[in-house]
Each structure stands twice: as C-alpha cells, then as structure tokens.
N, CA, C and O atoms as CSV, one atom per row, in Angstrom:
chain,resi,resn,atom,element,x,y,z
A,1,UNK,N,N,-144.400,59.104,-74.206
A,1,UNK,CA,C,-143.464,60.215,-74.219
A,1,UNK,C,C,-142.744,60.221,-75.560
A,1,UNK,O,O,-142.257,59.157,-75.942
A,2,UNK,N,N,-142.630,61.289,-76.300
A,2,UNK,CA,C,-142.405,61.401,-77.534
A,2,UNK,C,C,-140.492,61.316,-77.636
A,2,UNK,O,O,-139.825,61.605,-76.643
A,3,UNK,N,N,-139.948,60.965,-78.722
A,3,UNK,CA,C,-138.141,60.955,-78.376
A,3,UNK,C,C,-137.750,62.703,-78.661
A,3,UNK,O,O,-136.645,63.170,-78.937
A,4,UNK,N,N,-138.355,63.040,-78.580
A,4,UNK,CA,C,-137.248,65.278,-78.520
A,4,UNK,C,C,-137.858,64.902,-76.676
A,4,UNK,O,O,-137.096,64.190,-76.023
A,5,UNK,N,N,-138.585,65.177,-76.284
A,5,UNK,CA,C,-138.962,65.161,-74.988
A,5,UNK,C,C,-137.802,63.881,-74.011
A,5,UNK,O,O,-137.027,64.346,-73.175
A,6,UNK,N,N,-137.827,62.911,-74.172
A,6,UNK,CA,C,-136.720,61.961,-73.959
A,6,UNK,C,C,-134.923,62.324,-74.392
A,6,UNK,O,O,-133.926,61.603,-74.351
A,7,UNK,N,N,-135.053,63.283,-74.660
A,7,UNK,CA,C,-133.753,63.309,-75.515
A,7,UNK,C,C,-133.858,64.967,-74.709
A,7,UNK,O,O,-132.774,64.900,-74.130
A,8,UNK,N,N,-134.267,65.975,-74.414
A,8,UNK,CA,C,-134.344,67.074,-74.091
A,8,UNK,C,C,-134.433,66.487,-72.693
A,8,UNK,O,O,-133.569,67.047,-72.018
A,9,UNK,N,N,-135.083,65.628,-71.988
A,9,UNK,CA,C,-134.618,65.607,-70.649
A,9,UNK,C,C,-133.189,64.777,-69.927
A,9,UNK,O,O,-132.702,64.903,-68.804
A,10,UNK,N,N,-132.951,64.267,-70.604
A,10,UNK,CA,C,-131.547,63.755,-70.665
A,10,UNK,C,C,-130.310,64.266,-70.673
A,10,UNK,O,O,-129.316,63.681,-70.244
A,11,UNK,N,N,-130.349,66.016,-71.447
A,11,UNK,CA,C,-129.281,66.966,-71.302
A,11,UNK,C,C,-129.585,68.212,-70.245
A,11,UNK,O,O,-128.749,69.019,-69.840
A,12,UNK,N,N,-131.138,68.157,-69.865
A,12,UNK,CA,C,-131.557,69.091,-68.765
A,12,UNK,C,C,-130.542,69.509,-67.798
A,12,UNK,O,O,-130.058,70.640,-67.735
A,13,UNK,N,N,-130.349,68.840,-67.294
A,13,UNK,CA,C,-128.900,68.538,-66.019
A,13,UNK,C,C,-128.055,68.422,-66.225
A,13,UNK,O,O,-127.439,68.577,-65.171
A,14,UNK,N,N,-127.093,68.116,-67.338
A,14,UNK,CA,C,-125.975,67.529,-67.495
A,14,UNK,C,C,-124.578,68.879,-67.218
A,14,UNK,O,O,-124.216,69.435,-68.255
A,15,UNK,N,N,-123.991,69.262,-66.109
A,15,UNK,CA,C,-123.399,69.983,-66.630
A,15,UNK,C,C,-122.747,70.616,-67.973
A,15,UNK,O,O,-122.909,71.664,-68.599
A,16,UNK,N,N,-121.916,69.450,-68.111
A,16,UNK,CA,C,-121.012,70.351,-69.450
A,16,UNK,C,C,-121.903,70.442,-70.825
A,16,UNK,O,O,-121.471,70.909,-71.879
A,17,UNK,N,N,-123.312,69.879,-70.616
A,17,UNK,CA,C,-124.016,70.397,-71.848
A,17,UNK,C,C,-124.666,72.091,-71.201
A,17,UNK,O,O,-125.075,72.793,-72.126
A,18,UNK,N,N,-124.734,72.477,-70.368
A,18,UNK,CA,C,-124.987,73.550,-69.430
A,18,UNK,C,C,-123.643,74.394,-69.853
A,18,UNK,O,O,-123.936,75.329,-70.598
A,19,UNK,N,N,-122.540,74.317,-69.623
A,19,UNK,CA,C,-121.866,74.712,-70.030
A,19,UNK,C,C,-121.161,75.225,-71.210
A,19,UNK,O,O,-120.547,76.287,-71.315
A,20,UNK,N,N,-121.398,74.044,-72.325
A,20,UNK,CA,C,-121.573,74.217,-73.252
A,20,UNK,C,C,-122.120,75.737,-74.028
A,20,UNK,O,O,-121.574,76.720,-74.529
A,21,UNK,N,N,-124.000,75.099,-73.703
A,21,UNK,CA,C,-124.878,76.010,-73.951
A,21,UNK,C,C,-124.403,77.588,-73.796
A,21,UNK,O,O,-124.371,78.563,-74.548
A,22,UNK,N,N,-124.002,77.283,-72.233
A,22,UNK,CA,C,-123.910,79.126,-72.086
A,22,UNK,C,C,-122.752,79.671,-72.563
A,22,UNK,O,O,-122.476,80.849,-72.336
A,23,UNK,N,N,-122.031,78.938,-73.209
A,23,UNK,CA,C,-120.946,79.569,-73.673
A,23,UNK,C,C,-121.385,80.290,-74.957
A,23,UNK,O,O,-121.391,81.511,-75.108
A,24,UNK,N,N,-121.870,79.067,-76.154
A,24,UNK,CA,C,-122.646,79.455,-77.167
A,24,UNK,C,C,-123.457,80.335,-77.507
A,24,UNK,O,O,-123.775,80.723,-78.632
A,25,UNK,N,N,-123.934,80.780,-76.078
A,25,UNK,CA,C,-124.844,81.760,-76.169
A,25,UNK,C,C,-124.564,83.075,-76.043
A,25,UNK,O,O,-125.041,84.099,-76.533
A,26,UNK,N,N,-123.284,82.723,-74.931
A,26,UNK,CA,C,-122.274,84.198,-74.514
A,26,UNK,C,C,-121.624,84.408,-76.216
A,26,UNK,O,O,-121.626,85.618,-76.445
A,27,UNK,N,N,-121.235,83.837,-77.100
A,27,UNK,CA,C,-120.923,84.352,-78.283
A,27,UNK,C,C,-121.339,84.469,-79.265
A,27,UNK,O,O,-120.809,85.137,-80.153
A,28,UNK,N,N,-122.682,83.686,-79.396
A,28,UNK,CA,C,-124.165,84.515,-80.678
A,28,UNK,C,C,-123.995,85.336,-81.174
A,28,UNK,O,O,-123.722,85.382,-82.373
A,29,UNK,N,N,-124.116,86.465,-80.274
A,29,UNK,CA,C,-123.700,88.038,-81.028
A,29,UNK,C,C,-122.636,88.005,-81.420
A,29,UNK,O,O,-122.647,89.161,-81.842
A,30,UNK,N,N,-121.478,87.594,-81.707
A,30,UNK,CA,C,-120.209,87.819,-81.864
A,30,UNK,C,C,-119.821,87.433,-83.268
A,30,UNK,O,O,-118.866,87.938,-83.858
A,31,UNK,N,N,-120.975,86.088,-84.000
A,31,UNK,CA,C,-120.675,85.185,-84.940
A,31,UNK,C,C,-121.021,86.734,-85.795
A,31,UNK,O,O,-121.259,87.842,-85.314
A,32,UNK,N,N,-120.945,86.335,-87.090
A,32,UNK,CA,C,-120.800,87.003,-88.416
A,32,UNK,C,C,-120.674,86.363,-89.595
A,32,UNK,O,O,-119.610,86.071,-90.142
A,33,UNK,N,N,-121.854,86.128,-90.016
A,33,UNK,CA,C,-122.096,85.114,-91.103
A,33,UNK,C,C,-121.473,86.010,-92.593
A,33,UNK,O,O,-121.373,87.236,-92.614
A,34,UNK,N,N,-121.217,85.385,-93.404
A,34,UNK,CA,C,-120.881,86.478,-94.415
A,34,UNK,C,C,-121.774,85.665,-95.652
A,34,UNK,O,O,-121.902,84.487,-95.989
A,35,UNK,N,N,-122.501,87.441,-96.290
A,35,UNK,CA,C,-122.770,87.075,-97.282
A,35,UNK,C,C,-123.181,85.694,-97.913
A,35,UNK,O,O,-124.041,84.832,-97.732
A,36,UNK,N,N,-122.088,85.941,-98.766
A,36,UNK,CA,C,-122.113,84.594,-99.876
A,36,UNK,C,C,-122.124,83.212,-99.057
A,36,UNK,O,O,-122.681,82.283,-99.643
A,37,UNK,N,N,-121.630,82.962,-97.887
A,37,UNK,CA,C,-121.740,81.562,-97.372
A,37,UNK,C,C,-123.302,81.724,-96.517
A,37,UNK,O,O,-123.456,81.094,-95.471
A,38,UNK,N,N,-124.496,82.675,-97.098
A,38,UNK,CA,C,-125.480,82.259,-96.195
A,38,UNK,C,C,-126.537,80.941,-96.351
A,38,UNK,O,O,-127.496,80.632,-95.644
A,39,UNK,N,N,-125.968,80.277,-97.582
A,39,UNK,CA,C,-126.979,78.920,-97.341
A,39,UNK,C,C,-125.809,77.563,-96.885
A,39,UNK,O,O,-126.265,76.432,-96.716
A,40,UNK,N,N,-124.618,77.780,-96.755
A,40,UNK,CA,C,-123.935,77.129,-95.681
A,40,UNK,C,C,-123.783,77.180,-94.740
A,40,UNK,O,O,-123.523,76.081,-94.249
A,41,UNK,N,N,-123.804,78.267,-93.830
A,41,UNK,CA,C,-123.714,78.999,-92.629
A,41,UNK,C,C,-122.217,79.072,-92.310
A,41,UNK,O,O,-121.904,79.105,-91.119
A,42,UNK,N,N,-121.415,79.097,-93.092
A,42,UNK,CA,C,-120.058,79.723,-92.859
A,42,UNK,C,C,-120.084,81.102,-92.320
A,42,UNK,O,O,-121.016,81.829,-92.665
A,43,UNK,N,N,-119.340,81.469,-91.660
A,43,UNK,CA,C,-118.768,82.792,-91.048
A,43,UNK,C,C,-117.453,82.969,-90.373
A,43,UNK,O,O,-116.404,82.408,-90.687
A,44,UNK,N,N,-117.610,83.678,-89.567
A,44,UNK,CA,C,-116.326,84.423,-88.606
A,44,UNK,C,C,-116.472,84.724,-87.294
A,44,UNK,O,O,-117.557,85.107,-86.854
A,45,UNK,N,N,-115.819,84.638,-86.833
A,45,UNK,CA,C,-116.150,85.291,-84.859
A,45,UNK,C,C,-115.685,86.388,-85.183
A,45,UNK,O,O,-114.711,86.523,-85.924
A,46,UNK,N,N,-116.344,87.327,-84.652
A,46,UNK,CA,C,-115.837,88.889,-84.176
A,46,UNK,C,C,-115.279,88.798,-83.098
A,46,UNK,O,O,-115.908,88.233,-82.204
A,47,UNK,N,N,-113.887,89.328,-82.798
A,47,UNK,CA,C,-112.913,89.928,-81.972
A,47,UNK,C,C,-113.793,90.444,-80.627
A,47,UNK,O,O,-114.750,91.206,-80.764
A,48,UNK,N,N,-113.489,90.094,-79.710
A,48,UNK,CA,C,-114.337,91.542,-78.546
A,48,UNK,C,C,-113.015,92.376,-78.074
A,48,UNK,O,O,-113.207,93.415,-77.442
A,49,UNK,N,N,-111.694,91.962,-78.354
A,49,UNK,CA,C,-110.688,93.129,-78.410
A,49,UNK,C,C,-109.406,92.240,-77.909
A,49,UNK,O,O,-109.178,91.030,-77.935
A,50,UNK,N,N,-108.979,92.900,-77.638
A,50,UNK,CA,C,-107.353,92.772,-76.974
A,50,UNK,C,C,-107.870,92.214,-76.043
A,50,UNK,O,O,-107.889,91.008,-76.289
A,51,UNK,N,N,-108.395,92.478,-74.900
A,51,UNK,CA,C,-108.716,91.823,-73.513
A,51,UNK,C,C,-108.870,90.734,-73.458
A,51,UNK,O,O,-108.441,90.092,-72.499
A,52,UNK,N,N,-109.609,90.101,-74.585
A,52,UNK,CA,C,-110.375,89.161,-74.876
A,52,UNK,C,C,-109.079,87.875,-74.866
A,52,UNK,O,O,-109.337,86.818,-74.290
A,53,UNK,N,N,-107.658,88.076,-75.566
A,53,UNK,CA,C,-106.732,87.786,-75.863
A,53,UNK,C,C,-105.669,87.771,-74.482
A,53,UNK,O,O,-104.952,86.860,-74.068
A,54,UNK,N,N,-105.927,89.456,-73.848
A,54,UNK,CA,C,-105.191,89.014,-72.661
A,54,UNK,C,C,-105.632,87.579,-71.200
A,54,UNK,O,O,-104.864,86.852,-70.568
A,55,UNK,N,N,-107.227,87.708,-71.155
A,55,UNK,CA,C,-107.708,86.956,-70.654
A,55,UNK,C,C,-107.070,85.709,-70.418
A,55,UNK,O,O,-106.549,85.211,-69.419
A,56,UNK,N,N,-107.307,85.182,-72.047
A,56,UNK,CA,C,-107.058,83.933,-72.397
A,56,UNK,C,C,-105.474,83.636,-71.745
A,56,UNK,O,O,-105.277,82.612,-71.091
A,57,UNK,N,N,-104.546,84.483,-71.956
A,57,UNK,CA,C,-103.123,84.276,-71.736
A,57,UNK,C,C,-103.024,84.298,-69.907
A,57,UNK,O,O,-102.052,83.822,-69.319
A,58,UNK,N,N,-103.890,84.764,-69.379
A,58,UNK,CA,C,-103.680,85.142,-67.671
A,58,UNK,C,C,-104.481,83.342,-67.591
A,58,UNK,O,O,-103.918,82.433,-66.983
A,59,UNK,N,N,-105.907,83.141,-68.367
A,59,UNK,CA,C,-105.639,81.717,-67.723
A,59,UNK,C,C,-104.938,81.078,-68.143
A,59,UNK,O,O,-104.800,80.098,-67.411
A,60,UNK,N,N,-104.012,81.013,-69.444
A,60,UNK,CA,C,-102.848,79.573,-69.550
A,60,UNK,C,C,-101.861,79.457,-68.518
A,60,UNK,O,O,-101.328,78.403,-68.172
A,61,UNK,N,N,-101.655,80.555,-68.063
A,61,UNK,CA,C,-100.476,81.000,-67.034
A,61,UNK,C,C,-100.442,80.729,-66.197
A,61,UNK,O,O,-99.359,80.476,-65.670
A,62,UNK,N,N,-101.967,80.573,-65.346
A,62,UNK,CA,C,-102.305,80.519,-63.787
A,62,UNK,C,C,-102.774,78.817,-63.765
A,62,UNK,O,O,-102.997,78.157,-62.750
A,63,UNK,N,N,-102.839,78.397,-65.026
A,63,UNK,CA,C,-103.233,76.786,-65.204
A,63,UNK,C,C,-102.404,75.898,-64.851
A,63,UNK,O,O,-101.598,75.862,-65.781
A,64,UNK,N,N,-101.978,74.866,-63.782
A,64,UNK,CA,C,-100.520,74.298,-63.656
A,64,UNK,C,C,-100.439,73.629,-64.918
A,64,UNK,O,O,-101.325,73.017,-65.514
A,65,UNK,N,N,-99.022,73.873,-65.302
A,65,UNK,CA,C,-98.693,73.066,-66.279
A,65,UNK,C,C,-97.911,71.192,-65.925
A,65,UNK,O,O,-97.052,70.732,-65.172
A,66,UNK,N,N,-98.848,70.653,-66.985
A,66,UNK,CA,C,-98.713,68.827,-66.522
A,66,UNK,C,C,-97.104,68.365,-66.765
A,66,UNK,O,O,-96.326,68.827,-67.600
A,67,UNK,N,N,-96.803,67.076,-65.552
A,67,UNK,CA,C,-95.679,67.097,-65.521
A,67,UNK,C,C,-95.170,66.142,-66.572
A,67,UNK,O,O,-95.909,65.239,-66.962
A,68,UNK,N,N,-93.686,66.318,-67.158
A,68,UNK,CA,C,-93.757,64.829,-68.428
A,68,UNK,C,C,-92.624,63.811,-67.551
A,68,UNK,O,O,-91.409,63.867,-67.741
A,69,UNK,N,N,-93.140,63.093,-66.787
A,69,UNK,CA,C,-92.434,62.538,-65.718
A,69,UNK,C,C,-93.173,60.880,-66.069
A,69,UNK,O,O,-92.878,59.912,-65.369
C-alpha cells in the first residue's frame, strides 16, 4: 500500500477533517486571488453580504458565554 493511499485513508472518516473540507469548499468561489500575487497565491475573500455578518453575530449571541469563576 503506497503512503498518499495510507495517509488518504486515515482522514476518510475523521470528522473535523470532514468538516473542515466542506467548509473550504463552501468558500472556493468566494476566494479572489489578485493579480500580481498569482505565483504566491495571495488573495482576498469576497463578502457574500451583510447577512453573512449578521449570521455570524446571531451565533455569538445564542453561544453560552464561559464562566470566569
């Protein structure tokens, strides 16, 4: 058995590499490489809007916050 095959079945299952993944993938389209950084692969995330922002704030909110006890 070759090591990519050993090493590819090892993250098969793993949730949070699952998780990971689909996140990465949910924002592909979103990246925006620019120009001049294309043999670094520098870029930018594109915005998907306001919502995107309100989201984020409805889950910090609904998240219990930890106690300093």
């Amino acid at each position: 058995m070759t090591e990519k095959t050993k090493t590819s079945n090892a993250f098969e299952n793993n949730p949070l590499f699952l998780e990971v993944m689909a996140e990465a993938l949910a924002i592909q389209d979103r990246f925006a490489a620019e120009p001049i950084y294309a043999k670094t692969g520098k870029g930018f995330l594109k915005s998907v809007g306001v919502s995107e922002i309100q989201r984020a704030k409805e889950q910090m909110k609904s998240q219990p916050q930890p106690s300093n006890t």
